[in-house]
C-alpha positions in Angstrom: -23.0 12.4 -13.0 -21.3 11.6 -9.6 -21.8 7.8 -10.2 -20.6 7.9 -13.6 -17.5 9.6 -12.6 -17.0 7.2 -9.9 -17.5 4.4 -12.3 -14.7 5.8 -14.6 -12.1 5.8 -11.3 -12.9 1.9 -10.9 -12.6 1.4 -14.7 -8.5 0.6 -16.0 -8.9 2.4 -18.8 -8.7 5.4 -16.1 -5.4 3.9 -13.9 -2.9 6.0 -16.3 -4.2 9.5 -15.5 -7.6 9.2 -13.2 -6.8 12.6 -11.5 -9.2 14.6 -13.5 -11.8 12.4 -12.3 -10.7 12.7 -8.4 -11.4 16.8 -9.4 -14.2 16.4 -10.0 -15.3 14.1 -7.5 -14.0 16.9 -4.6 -17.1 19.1 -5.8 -19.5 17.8 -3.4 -18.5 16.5 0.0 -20.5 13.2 -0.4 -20.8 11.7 -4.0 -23.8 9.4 -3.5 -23.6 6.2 -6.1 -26.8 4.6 -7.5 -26.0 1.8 -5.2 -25.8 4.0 -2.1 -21.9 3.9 -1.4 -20.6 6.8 -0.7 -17.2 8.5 -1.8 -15.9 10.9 0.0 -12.8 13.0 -1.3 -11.9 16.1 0.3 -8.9 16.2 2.4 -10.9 17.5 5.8 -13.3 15.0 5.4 -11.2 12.3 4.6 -8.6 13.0 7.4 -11.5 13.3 9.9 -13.7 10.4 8.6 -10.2 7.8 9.1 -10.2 9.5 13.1 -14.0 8.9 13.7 -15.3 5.9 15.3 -18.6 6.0 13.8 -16.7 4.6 10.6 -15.7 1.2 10.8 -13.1 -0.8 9.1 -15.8 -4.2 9.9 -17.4 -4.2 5.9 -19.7 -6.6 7.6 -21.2 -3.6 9.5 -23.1 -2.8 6.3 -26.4 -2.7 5.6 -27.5 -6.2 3.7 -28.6 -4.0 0.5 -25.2 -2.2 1.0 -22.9 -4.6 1.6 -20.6 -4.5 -1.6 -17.7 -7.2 -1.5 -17.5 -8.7 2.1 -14.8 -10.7 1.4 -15.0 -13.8 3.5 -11.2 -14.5 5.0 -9.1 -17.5 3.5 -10.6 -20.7 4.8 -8.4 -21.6 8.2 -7.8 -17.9 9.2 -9.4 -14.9 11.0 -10.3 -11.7 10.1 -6.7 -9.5 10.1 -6.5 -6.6 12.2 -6.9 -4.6 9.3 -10.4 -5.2 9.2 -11.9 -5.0 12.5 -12.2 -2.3 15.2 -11.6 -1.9 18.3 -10.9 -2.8 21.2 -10.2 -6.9 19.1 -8.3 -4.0 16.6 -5.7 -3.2 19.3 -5.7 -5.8 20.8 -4.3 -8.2 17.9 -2.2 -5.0 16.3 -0.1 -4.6 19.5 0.4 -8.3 19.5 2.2 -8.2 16.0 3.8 -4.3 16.7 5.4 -5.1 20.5 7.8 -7.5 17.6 8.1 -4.8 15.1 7.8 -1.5 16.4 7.8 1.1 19.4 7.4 1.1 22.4 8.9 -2.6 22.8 11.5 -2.4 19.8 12.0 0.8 19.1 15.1 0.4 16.8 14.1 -2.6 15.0 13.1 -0.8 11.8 16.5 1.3 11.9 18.3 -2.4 12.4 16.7 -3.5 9.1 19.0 -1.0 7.2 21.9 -2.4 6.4 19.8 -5.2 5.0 17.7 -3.1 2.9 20.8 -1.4 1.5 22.9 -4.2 0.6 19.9 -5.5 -1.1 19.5 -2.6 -3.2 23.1 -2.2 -3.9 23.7 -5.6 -5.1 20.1 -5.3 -7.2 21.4 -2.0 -9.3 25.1 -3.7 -9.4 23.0 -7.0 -11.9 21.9 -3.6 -14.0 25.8 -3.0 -15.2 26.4 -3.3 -18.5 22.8 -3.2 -19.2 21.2 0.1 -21.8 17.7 -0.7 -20.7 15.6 -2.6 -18.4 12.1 -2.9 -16.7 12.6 -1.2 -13.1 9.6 -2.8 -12.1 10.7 -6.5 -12.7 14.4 -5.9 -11.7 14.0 -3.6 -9.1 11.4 -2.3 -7.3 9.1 -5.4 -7.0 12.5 -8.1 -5.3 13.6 -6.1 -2.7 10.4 -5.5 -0.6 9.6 -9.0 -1.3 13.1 -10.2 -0.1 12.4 -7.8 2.8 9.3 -9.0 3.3 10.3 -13.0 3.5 13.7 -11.3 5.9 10.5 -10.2 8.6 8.4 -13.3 8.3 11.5 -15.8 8.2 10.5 -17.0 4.9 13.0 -19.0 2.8 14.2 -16.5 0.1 13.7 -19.4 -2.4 10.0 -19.2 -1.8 9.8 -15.5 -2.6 9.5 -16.8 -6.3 6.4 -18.7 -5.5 4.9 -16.3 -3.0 5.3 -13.3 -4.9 2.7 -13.7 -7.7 0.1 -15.4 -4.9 0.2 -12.4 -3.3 -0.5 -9.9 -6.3 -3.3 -12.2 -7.2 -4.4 -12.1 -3.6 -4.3 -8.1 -3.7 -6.2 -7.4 -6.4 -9.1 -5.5 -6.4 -11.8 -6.7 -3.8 -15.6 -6.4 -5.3 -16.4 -3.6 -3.8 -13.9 -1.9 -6.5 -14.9 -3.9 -9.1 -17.0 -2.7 -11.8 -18.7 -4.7 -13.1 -18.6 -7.9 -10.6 -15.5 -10.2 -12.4 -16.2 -13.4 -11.3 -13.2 -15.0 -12.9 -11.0 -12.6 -11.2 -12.6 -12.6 -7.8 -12.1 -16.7 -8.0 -8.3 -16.4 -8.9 -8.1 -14.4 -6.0 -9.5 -16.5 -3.4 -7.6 -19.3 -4.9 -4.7 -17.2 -4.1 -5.7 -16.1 -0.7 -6.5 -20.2 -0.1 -2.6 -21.0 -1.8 -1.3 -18.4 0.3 -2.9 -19.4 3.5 -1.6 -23.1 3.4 1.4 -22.0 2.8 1.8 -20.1 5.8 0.0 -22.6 8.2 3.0 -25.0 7.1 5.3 -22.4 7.3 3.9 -21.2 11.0 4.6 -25.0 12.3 8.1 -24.8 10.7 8.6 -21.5 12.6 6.8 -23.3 15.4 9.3 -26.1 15.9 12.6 -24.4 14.5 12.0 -20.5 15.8 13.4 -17.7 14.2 14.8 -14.3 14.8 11.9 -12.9 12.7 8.6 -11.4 13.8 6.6 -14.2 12.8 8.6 -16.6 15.4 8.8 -14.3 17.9 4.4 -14.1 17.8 4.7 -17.7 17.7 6.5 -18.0 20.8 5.5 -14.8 22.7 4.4 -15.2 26.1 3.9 -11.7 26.9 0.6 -10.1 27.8 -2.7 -11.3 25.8 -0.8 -13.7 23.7 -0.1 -16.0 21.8 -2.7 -15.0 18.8 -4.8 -18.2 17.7 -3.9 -20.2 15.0 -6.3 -18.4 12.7 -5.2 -14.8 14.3 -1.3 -15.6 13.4 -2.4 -16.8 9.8 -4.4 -14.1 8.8 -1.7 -11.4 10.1 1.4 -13.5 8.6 -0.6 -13.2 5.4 -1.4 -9.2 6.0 2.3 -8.5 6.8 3.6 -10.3 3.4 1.2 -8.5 0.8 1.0 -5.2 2.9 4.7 -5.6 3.2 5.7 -5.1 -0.2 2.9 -4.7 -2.7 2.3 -0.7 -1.3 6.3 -0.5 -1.7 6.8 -1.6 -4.9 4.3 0.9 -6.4 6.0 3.6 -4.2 9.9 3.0 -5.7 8.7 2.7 -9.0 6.4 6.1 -9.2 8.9 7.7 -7.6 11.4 7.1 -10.4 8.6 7.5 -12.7 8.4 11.1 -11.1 11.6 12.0 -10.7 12.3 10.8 -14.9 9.5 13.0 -15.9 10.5 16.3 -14.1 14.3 16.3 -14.7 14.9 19.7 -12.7 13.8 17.8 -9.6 16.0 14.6 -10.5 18.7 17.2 -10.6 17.7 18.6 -6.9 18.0 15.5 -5.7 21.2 14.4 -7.7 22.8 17.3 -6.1 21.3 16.7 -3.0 21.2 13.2 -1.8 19.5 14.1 1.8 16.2 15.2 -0.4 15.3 11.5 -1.1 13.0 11.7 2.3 11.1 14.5 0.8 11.1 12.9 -2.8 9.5 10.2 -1.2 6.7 12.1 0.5 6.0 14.2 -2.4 5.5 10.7 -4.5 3.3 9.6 -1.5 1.3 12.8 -1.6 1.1 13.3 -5.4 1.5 9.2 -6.8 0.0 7.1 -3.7 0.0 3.6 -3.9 -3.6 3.1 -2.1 -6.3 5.2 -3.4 -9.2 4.1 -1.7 -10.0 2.5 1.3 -13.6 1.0 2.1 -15.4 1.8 5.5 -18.8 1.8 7.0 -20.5 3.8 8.6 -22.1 2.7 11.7 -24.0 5.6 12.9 -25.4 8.9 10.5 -22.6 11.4 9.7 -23.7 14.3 8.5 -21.1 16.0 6.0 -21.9 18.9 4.7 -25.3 19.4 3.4 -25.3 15.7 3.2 -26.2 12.8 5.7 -24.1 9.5 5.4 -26.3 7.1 6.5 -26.1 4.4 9.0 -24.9 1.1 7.3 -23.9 2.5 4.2 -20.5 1.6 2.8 -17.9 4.7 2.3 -14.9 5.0 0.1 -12.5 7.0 1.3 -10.4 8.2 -1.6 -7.2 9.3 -0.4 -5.3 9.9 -3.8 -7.7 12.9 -4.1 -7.6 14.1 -1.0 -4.1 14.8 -1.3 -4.1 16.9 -4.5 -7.0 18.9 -2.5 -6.1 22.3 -3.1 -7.9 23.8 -0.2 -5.0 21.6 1.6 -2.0 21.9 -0.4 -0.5 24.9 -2.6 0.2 23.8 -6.6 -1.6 20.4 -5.6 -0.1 19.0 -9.0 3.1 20.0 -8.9 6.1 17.7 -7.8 8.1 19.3 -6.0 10.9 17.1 -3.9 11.3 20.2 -1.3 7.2 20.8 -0.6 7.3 22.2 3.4 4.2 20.4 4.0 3.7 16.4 4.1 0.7 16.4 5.7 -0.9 13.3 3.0 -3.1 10.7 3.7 -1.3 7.8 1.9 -0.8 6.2 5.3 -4.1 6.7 6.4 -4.6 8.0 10.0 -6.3 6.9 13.7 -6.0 3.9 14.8 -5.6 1.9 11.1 -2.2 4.3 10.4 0.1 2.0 8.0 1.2 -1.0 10.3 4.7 -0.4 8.2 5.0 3.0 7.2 8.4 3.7 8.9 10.0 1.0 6.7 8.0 1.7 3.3 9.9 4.8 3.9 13.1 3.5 4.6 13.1 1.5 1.6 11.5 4.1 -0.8 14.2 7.0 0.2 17.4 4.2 0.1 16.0 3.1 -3.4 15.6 6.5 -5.2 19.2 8.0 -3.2 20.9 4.8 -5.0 19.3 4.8 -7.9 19.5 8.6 -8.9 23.3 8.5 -8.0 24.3 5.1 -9.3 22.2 5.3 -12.7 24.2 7.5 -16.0 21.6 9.5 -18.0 18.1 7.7 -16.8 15.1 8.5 -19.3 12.0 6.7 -19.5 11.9 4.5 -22.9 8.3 4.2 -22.4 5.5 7.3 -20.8 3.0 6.6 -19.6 4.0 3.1 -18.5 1.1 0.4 -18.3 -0.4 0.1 -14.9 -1.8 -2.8 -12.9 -5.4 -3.4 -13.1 -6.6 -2.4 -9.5 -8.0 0.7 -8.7 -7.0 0.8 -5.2 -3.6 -0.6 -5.3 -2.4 1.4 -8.4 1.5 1.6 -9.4 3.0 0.7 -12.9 3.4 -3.2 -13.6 6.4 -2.2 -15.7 8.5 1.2 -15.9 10.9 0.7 -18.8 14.3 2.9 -18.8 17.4 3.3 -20.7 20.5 4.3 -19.3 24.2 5.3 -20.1 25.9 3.1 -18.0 25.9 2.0 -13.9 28.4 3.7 -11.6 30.1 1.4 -9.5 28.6 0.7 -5.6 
């Protein structure tokens, strides 16, 4: 039963309403597939197996009749950070964050603002005079691609070509796929392979004409344990583009998508403009953009009245962790002023979201402008269709008509 079940989370069919299927899945601690993965969905266990360092983030750490989908990296690059663990994890990490983040720039994300909101502003002003459009298309998939090309010093004419690389490149990796698409998992490494050239051109670009962006500033950086290798800066350019806006463009558009389908909380927020922060961590919590993240185990855990053993792969399914109900009150309810924003959707440890801070600053600037600016929003189409991945899921088009767009 618990493989079947697990089956119907990977199949599309289930990406419009899989939640069901995560309830059931929280029954037992460890849901043991035929293949010997196992998915793990409560919130304690999932919020303690992304702490423990008997789980790795290395897929190659798996057992050779386990190993699902060890996805080899695009030829000419390196592993990113996102897959390997420490100490080589924090090593390459704090190369890219001393550029990005705390403790070395500590305002950068806050200096991105004005950015992010002229962006936005100048998106919803092309949306006058229009009765309907696709917020997907026209909105929420642009602006953290125009963000994301801002960070790496990427021409914003290239974002055209870039952008649909990098949703081939994010589709689903095998171990989500069920069963084995071997057409699809080609067109993806062709994209990885498109997407990596591009960058190794771009990197000598950046390497002869430097920047202000983050990718110039690795290039150059002459700090402690750097520069990264050739390979290292490729694979981390190419993490920081996809991770840097494929996650937020499923975040603006579900939380629209929520806010449109419970019009007492659109109203909160209408009223309210400072509750756009907690409308986005409620559509974290209760609409994530990741649901499951793959990890090994490299030592027995024992969950439970069940043993995880050593090699096997485990998916750690954070969408249903977060509607766990031993964690949160009403775990299905939307609800914009929820106390309690303790989700997973970020992950946790030492693979917390490299970009969380500005996913957020982008999600709560999109949904303040957009509930304010936007006459009368109501969904022309529920539910929306949604992307084919099961672990990156988000709607590939939100339709919605409107009265008319107040002026900036």
């Amino acid at each position: 039963m618990a493989s079947t079940l697990y089956r119907q989370v990977l199949h599309p069919d289930s990406r419009r309403h899989p939640w069901p299927l995560y309830t059931e899945l929280r029954k037992e601690a460890v849901s043991v597939q035929d293949d010997g993965t196992c998915v793990v969905s409560g919130y304690d266990e999932v919020s303690a197996l992304l702490r423990d360092p008997r789980i790795s983030a290395d897929r190659g750490n798996a057992t050779p009749d386990s190993r699902v989908g060890v996805d080899a990296p695009a030829p000419g690059t390196a592993p990113s950070f996102l897959v390997r663990d420490n100490p080589t994890h924090d090593q390459l990490r704090g190369l890219a964050q001393r550029h990005f983040g705390p403790p070395a720039r500590p305002g950068f994300v806050e200096s991105l603002r004005p950015m992010v909101e002229e962006l936005i502003r100048d998106h919803i002003d092309h949306l006058t005079g229009r009765g309907e459009f696709d917020l997907v298309s026209e909105f929420s998939h642009p602006i953290p691609v125009r963000v994301a090309c801002h960070l790496l010093g990427v021409p914003p004419e290239d974002a055209f070509t870039l952008a649909p690389l990098a949703e081939e490149g994010a589709g689903s990796p095998e171990f989500l796929v069920d069963p084995r698409d071997p057409e699809a998992a080609a067109a993806r490494n062709h994209a990885q392979q498109e997407l990596a050239e591009y960058f190794l051109a771009h990197i000598e670009r950046l390497r002869k004409k430097p920047g202000q962006d983050i990718l110039s500033r690795m290039i150059h950086d002459d700090g402690p344990g750097s520069p990264m290798s050739l390979p290292e800066l490729l694979s981390t350019a190419i993490m920081l583009f996809i991770g840097g806006h494929e996650t937020t463009v499923n975040l603006i558009s579900s939380s629209m998508l929520l806010l449109l389908r419970h019009p007492e909380q659109l109203a909160r927020l209408q009223a309210d403009p400072s509750l756009a922060a907690g409308a986005i961590e409620e559509t974290l919590r209760l609409e994530p953009s990741v649901h499951l993240r793959p990890r090994v185990a490299v030592d027995d855990i024992v969950i439970g009245d069940r043993t995880i053993p050593k090699g096997s792969t485990v998916i750690l399914a954070l969408a249903a962790a977060n509607r766990d109900p031993r964690r949160f009150p009403d775990p299905d309810t939307f609800d914009i002023t929820r106390a309690d924003i303790g989700h997973l959707s970020f992950g946790a440890g030492i693979h917390f979201c490299f970009g969380a801070g500005l996913g957020r600053m982008e999600g709560q600037i999109a949904v303040r402008e957009l509930t304010r600016r936007l006459v009368n929003p109501r969904l022309s189409q529920d539910p929306p269709p949604y992307r084919p991945m099961a672990d990156l899921r988000g709607p590939s088009a939100l339709r919605i008509t409107v009265d008319g767009v107040r002026p900036a």
